[in-house]
PDB file of N, H, CA, C and O in Angstrom:
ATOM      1  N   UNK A   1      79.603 101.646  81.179  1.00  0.00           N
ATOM      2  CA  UNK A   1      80.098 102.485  82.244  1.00  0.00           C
ATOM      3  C   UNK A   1      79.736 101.906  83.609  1.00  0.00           C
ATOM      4  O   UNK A   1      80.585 101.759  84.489  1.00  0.00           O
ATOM      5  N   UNK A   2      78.132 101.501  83.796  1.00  0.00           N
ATOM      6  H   UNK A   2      77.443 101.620  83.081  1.00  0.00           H
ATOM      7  CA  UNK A   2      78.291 100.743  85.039  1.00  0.00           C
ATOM      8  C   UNK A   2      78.921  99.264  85.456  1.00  0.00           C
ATOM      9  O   UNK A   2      78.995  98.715  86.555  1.00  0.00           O
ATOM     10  N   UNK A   3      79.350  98.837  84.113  1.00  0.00           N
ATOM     11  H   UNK A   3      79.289  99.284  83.221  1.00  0.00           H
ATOM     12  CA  UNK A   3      80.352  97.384  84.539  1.00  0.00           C
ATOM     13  C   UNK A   3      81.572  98.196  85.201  1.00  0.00           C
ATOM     14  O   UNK A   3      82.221  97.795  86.166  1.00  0.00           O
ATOM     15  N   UNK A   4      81.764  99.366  84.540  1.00  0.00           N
ATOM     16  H   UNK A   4      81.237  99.692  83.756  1.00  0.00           H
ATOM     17  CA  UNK A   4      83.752  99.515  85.293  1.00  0.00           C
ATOM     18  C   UNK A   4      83.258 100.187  86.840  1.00  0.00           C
ATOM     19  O   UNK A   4      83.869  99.900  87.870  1.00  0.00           O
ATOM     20  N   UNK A   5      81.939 101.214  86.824  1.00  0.00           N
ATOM     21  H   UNK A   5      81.443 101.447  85.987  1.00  0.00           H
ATOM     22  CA  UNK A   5      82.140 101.547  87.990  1.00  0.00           C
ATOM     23  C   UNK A   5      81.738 100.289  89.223  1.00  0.00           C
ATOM     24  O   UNK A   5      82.241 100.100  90.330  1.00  0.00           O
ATOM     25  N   UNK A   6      80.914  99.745  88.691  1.00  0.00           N
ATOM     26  H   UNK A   6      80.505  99.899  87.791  1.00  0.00           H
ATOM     27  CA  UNK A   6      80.904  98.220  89.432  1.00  0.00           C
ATOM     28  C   UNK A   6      82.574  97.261  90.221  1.00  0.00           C
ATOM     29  O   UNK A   6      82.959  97.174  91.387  1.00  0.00           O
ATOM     30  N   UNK A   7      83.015  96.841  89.222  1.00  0.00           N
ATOM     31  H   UNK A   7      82.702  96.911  88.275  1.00  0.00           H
ATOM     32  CA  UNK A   7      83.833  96.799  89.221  1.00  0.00           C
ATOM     33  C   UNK A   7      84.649  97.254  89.998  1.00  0.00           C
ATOM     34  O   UNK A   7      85.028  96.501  90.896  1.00  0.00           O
ATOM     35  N   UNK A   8      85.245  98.745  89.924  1.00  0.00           N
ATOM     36  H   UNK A   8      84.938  99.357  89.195  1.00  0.00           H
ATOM     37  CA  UNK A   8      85.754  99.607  90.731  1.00  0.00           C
ATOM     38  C   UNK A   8      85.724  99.341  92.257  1.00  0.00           C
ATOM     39  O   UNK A   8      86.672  99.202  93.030  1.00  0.00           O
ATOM     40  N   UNK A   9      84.451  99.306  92.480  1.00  0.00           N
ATOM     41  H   UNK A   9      83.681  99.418  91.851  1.00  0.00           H
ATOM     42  CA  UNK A   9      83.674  99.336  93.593  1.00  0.00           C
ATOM     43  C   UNK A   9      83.784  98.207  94.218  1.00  0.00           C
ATOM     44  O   UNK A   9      83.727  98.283  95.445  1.00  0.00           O
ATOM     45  N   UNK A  10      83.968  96.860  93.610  1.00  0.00           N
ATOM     46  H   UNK A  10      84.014  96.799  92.613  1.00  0.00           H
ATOM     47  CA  UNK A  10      84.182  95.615  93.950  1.00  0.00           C
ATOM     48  C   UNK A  10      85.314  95.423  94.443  1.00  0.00           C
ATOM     49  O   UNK A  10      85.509  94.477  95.205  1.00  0.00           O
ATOM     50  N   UNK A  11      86.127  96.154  94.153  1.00  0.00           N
ATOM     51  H   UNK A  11      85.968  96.923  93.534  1.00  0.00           H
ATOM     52  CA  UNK A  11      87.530  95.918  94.026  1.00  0.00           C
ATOM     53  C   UNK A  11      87.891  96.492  95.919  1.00  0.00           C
ATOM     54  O   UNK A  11      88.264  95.846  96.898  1.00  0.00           O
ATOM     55  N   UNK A  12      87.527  98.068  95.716  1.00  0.00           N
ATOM     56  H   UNK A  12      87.224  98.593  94.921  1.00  0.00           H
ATOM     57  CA  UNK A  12      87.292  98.880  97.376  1.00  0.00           C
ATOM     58  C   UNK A  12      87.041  98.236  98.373  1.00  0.00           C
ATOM     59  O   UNK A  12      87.591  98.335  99.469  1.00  0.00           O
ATOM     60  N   UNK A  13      85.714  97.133  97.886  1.00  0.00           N
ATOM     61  H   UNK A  13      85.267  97.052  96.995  1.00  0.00           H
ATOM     62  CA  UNK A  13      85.080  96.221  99.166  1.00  0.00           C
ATOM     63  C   UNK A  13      86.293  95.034  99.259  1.00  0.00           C
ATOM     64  O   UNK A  13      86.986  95.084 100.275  1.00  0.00           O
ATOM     65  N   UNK A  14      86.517  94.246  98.527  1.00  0.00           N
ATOM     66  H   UNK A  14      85.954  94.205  97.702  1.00  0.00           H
ATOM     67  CA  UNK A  14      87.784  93.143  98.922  1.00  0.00           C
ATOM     68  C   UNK A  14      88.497  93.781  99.307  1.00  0.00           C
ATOM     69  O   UNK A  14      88.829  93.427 100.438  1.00  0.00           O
ATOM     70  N   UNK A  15      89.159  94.930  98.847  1.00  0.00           N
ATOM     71  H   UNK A  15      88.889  95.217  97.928  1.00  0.00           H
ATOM     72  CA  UNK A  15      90.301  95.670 100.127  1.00  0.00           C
ATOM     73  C   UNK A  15      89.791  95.834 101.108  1.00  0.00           C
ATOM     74  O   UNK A  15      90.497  95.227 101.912  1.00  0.00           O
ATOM     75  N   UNK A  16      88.971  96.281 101.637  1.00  0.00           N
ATOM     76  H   UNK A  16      88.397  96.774 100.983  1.00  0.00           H
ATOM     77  CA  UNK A  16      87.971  96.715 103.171  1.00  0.00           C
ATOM     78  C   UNK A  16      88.059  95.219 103.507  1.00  0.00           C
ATOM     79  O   UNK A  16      88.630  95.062 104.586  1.00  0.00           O
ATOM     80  N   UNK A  17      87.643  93.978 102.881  1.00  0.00           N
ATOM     81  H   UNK A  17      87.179  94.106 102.005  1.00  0.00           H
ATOM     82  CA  UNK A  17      87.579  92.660 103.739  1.00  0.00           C
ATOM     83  C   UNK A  17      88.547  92.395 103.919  1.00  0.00           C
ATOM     84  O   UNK A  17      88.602  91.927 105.056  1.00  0.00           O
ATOM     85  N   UNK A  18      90.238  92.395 103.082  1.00  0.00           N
ATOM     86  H   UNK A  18      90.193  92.775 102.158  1.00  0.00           H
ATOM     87  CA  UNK A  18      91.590  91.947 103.186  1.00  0.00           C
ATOM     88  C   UNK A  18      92.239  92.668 104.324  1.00  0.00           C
ATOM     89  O   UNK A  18      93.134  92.232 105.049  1.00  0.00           O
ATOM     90  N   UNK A  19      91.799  93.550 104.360  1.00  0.00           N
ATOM     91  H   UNK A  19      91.072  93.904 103.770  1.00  0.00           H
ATOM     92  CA  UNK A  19      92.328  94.478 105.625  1.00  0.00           C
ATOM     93  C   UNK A  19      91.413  94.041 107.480  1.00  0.00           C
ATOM     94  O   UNK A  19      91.587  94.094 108.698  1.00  0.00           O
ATOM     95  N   UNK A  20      90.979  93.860 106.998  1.00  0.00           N
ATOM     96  H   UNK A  20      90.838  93.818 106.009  1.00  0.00           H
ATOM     97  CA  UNK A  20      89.446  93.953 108.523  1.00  0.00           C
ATOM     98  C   UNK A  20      90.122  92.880 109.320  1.00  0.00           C
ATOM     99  O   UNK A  20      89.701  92.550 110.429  1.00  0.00           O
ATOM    100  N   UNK A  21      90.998  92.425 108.848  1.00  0.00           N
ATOM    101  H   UNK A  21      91.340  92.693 107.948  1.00  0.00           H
ATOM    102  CA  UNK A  21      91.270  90.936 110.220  1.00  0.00           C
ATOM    103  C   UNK A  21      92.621  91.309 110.683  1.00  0.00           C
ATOM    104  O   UNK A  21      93.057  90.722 111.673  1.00  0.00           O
ATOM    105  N   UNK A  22      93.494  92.397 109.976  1.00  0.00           N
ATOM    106  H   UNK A  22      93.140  92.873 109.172  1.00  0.00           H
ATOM    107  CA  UNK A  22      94.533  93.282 110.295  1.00  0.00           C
ATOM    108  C   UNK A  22      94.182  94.587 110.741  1.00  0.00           C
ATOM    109  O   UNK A  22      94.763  95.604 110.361  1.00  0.00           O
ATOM    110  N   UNK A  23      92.865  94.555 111.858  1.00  0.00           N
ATOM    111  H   UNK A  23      92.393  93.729 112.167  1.00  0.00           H
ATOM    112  CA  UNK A  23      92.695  96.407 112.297  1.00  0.00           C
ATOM    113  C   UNK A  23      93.399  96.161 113.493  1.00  0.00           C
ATOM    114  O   UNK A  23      93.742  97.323 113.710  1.00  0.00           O
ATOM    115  N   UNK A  24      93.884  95.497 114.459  1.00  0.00           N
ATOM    116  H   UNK A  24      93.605  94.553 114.283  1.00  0.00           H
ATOM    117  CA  UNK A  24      94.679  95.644 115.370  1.00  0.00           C
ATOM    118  C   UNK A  24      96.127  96.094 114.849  1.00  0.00           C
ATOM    119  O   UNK A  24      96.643  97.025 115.469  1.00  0.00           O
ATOM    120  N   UNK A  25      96.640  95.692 114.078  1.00  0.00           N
ATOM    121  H   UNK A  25      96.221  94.937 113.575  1.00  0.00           H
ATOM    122  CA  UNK A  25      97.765  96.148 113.333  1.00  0.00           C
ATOM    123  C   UNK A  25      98.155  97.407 113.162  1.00  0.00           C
ATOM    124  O   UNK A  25      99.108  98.129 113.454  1.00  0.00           O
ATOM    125  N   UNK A  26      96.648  97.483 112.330  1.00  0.00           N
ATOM    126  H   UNK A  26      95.874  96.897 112.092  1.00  0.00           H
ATOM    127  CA  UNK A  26      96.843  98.756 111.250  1.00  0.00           C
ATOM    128  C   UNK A  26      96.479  99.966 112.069  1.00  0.00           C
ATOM    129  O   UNK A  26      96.697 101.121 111.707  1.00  0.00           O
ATOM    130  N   UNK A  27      95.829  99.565 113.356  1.00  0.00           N
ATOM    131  H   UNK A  27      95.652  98.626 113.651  1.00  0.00           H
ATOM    132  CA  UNK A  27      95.898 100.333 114.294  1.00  0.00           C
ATOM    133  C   UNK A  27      97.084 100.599 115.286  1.00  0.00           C
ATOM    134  O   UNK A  27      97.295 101.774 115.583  1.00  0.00           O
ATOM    135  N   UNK A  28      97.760  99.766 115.746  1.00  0.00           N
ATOM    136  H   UNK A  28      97.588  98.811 115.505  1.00  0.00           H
ATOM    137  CA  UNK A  28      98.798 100.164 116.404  1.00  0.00           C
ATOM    138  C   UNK A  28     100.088 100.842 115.221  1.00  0.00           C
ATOM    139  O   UNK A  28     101.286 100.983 115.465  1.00  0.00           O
ATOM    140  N   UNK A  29      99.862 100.944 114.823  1.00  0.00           N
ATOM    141  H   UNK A  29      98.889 100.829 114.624  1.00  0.00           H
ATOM    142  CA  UNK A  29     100.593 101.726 113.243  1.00  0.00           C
ATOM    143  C   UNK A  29     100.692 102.841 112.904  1.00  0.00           C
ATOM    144  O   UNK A  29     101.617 103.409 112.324  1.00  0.00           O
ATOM    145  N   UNK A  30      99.226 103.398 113.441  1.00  0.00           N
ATOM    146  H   UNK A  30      98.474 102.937 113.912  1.00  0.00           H
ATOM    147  CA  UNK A  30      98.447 104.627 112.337  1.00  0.00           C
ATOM    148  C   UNK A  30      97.924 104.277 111.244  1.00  0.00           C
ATOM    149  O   UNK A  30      97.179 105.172 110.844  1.00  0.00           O
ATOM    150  N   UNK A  31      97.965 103.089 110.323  1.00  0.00           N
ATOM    151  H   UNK A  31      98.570 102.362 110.649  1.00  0.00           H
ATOM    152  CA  UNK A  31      97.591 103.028 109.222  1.00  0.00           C
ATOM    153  C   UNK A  31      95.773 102.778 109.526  1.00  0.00           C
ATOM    154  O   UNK A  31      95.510 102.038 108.579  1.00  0.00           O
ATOM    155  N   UNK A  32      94.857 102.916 110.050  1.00  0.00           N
ATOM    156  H   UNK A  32      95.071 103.517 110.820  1.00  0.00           H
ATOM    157  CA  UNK A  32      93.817 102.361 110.168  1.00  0.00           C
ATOM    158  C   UNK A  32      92.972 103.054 109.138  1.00  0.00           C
ATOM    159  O   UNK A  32      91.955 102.617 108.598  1.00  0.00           O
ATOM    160  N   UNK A  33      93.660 104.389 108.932  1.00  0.00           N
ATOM    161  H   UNK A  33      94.486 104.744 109.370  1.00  0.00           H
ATOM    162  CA  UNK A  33      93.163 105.194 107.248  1.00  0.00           C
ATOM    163  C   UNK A  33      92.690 104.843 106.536  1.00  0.00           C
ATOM    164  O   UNK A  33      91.668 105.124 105.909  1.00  0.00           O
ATOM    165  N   UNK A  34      93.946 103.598 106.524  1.00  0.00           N
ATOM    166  H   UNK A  34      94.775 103.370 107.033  1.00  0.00           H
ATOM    167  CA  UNK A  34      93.610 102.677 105.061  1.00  0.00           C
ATOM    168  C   UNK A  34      92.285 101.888 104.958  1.00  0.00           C
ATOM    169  O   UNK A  34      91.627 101.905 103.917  1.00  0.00           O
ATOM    170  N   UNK A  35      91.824 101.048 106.288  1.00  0.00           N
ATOM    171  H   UNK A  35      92.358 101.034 107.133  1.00  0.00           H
ATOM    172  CA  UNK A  35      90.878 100.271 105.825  1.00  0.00           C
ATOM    173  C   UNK A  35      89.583 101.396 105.784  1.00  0.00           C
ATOM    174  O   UNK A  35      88.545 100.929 105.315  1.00  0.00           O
ATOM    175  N   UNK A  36      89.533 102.836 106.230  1.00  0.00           N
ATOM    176  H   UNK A  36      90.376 103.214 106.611  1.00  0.00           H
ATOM    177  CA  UNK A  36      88.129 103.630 106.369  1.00  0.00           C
ATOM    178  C   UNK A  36      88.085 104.034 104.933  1.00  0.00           C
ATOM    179  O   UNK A  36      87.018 104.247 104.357  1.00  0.00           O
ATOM    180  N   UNK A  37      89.623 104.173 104.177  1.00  0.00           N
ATOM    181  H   UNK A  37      90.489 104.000 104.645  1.00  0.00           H
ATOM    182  CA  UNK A  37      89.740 104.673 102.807  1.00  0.00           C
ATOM    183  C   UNK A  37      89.027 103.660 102.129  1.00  0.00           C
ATOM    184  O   UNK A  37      88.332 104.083 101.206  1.00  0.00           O
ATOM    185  N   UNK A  38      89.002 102.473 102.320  1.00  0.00           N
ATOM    186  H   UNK A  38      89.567 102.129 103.071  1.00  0.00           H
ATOM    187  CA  UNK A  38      88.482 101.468 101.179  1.00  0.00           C
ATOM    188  C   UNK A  38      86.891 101.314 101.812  1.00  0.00           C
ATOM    189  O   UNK A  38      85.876 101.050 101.168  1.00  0.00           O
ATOM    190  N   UNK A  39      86.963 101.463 102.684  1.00  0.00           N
ATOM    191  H   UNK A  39      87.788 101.677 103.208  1.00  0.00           H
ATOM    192  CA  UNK A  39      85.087 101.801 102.844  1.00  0.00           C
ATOM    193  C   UNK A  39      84.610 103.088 102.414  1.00  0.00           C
ATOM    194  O   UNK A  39      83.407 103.249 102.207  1.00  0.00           O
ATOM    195  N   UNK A  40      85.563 104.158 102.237  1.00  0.00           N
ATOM    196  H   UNK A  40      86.540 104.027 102.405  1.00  0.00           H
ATOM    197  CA  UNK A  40      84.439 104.815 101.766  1.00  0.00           C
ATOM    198  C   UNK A  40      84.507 105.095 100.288  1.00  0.00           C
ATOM    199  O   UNK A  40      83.695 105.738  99.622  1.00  0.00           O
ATOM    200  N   UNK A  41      85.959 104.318  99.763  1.00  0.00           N
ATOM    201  H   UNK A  41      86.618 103.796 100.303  1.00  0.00           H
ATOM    202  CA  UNK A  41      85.555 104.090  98.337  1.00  0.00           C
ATOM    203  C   UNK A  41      84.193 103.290  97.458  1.00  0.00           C
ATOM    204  O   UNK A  41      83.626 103.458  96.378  1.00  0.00           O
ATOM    205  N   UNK A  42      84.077 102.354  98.620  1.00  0.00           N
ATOM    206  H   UNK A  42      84.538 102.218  99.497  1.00  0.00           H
ATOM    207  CA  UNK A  42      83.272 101.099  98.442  1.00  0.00           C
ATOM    208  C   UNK A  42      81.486 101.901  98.290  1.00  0.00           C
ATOM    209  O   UNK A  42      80.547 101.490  97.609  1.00  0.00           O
ATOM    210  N   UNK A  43      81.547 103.164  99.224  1.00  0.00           N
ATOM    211  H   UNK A  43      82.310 103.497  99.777  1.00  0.00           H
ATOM    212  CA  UNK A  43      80.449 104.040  99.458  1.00  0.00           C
ATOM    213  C   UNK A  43      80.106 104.690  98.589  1.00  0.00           C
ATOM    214  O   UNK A  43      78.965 104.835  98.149  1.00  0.00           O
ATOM    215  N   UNK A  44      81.565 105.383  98.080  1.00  0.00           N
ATOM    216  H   UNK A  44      82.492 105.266  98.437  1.00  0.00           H
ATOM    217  CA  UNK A  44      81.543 106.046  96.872  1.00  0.00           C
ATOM    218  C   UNK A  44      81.210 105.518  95.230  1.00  0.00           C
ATOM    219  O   UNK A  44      80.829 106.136  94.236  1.00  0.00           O
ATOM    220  N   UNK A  45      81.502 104.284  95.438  1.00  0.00           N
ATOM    221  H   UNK A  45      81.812 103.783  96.246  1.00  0.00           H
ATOM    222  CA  UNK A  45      81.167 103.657  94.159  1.00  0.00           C
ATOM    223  C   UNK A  45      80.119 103.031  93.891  1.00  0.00           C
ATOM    224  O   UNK A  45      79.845 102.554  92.790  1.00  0.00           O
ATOM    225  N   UNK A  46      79.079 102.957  95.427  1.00  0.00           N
ATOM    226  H   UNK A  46      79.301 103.345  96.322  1.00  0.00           H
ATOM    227  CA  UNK A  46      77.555 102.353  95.441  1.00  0.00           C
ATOM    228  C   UNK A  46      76.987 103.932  95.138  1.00  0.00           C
ATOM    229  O   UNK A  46      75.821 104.050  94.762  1.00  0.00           O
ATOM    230  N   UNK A  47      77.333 104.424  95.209  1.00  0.00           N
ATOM    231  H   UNK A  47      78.280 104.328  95.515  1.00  0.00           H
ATOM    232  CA  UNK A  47      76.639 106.151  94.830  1.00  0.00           C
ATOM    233  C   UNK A  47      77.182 105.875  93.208  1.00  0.00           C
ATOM    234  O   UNK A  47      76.443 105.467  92.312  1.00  0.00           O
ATOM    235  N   UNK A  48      78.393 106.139  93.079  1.00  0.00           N
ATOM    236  H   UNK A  48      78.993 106.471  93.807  1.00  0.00           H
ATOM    237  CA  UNK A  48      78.665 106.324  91.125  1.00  0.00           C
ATOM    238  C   UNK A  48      77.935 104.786  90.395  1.00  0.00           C
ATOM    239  O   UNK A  48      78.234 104.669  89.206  1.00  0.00           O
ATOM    240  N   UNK A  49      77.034 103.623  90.967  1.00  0.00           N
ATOM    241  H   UNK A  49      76.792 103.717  91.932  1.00  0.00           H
ATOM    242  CA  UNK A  49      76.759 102.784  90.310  1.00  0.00           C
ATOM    243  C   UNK A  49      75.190 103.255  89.746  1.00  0.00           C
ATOM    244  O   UNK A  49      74.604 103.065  88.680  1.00  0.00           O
ATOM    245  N   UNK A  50      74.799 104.016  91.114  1.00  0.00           N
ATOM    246  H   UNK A  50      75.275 104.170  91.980  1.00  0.00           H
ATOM    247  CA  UNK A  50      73.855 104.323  91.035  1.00  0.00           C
ATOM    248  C   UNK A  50      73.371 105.808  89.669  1.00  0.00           C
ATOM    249  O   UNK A  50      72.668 105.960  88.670  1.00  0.00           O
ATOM    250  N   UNK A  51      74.227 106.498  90.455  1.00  0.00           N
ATOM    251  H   UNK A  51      74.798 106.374  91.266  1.00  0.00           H
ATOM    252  CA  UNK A  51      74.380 107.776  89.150  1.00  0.00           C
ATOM    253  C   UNK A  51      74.542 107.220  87.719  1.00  0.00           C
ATOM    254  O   UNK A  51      73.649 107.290  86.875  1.00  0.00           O
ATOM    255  N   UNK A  52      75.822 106.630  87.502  1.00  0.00           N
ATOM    256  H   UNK A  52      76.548 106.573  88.188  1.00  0.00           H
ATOM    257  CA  UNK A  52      75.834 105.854  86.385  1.00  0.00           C
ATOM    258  C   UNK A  52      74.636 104.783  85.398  1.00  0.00           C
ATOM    259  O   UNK A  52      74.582 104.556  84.189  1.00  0.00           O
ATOM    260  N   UNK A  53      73.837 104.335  86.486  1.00  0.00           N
ATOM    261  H   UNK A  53      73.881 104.519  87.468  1.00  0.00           H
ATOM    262  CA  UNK A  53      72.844 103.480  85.670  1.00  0.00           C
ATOM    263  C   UNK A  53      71.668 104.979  85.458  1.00  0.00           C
ATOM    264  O   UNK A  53      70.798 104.781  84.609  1.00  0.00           O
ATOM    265  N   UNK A  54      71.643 105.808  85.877  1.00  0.00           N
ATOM    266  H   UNK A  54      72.349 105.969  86.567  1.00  0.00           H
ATOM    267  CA  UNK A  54      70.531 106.965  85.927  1.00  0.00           C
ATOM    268  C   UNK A  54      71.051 107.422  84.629  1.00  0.00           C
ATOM    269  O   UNK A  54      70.187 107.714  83.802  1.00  0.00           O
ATOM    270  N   UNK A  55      72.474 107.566  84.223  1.00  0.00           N
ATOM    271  H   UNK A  55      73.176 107.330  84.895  1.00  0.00           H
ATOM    272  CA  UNK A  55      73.065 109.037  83.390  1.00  0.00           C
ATOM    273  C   UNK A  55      72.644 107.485  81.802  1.00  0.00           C
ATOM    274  O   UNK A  55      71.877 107.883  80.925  1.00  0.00           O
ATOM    275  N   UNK A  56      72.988 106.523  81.704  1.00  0.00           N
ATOM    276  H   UNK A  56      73.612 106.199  82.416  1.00  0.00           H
ATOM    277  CA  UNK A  56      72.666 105.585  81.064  1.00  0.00           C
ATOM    278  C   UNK A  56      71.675 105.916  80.657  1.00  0.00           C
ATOM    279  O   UNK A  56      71.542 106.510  79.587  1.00  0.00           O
ATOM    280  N   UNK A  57      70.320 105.449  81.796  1.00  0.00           N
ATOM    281  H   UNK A  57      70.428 104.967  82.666  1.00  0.00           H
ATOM    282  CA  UNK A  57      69.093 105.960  81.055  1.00  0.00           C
ATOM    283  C   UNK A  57      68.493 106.966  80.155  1.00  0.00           C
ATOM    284  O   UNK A  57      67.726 106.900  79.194  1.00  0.00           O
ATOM    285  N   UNK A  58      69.307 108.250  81.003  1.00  0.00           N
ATOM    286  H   UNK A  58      69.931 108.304  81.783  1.00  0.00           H
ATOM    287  CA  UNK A  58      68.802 109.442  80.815  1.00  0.00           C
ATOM    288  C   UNK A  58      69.112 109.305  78.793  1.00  0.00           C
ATOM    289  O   UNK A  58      68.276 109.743  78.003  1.00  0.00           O
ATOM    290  N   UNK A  59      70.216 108.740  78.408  1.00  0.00           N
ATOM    291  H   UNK A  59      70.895 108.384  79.050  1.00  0.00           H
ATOM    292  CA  UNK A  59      71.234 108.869  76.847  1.00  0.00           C
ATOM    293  C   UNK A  59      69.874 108.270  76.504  1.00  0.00           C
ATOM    294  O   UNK A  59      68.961 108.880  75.947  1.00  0.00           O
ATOM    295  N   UNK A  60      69.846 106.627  77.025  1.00  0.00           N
ATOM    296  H   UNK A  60      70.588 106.131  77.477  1.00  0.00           H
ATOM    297  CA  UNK A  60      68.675 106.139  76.337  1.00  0.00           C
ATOM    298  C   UNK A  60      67.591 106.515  76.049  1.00  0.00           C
ATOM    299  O   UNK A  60      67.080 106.113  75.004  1.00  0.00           O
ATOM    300  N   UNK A  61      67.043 107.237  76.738  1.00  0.00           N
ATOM    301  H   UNK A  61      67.459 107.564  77.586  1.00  0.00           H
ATOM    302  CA  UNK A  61      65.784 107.765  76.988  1.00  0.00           C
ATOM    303  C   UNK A  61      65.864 109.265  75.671  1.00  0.00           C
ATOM    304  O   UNK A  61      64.950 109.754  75.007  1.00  0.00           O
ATOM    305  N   UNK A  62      67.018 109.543  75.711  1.00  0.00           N
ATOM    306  H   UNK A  62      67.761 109.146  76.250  1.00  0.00           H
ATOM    307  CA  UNK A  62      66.786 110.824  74.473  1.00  0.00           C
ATOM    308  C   UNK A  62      67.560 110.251  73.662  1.00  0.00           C
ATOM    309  O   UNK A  62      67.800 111.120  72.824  1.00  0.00           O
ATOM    310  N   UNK A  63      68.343 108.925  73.259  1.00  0.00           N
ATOM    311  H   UNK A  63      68.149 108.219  73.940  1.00  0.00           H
ATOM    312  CA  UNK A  63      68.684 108.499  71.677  1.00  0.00           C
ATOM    313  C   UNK A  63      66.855 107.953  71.333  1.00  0.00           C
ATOM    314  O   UNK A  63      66.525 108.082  70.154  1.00  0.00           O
ATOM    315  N   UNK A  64      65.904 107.462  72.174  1.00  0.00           N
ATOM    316  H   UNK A  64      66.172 107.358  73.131  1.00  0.00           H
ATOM    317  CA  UNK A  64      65.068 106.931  71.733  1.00  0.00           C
ATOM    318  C   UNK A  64      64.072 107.853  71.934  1.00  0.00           C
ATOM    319  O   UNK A  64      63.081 107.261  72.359  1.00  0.00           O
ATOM    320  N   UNK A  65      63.826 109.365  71.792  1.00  0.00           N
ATOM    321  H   UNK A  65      64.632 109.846  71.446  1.00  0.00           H
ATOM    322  CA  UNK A  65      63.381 110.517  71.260  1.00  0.00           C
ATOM    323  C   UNK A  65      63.541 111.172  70.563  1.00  0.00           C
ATOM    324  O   UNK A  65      62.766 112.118  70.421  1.00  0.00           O
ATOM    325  N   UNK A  66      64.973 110.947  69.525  1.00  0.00           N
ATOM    326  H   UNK A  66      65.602 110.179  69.641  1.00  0.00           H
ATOM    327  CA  UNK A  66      65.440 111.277  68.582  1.00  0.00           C
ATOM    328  C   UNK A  66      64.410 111.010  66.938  1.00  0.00           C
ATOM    329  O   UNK A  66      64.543 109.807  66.710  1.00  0.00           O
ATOM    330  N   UNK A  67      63.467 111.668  65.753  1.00  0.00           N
ATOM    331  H   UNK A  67      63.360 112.644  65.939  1.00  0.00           H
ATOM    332  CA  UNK A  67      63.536 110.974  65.110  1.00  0.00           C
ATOM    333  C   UNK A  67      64.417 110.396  64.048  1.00  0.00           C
ATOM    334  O   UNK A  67      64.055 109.401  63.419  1.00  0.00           O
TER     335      UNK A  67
END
């Protein structure tokens, strides 16, 4: 689970960099949405990498309390 949300998250940040040299653009446009959308996906998915390696443990931690 934390390879895809990784992943995910990787993906948010190269959009945020593919966009960043087009904010004059995407500003005279209206679109400038777009590049705050892929930062705060990028935000959002350093939070779900984090949750995700916790919710991991937590399984591990009670399959290996199981007898």
């Amino acid at each position: 689970m934390v390879a895809t949300v990784a992943g995910g998250t990787a993906i948010w940040f190269v959009l945020f960099l593919v966009q960043l040299p087009f904010y004059g653009w995407l500003d005279d446009n209206g679109h400038v949405w777009w590049l705050w959308t892929c930062l705060f996906g990028t935000a959002l998915g350093l939070f779900g990498i984090w949750y995700a390696k916790g919710w991991e443990a937590a399984v591990r931690r009670k399959a290996a309390s199981r007898p």
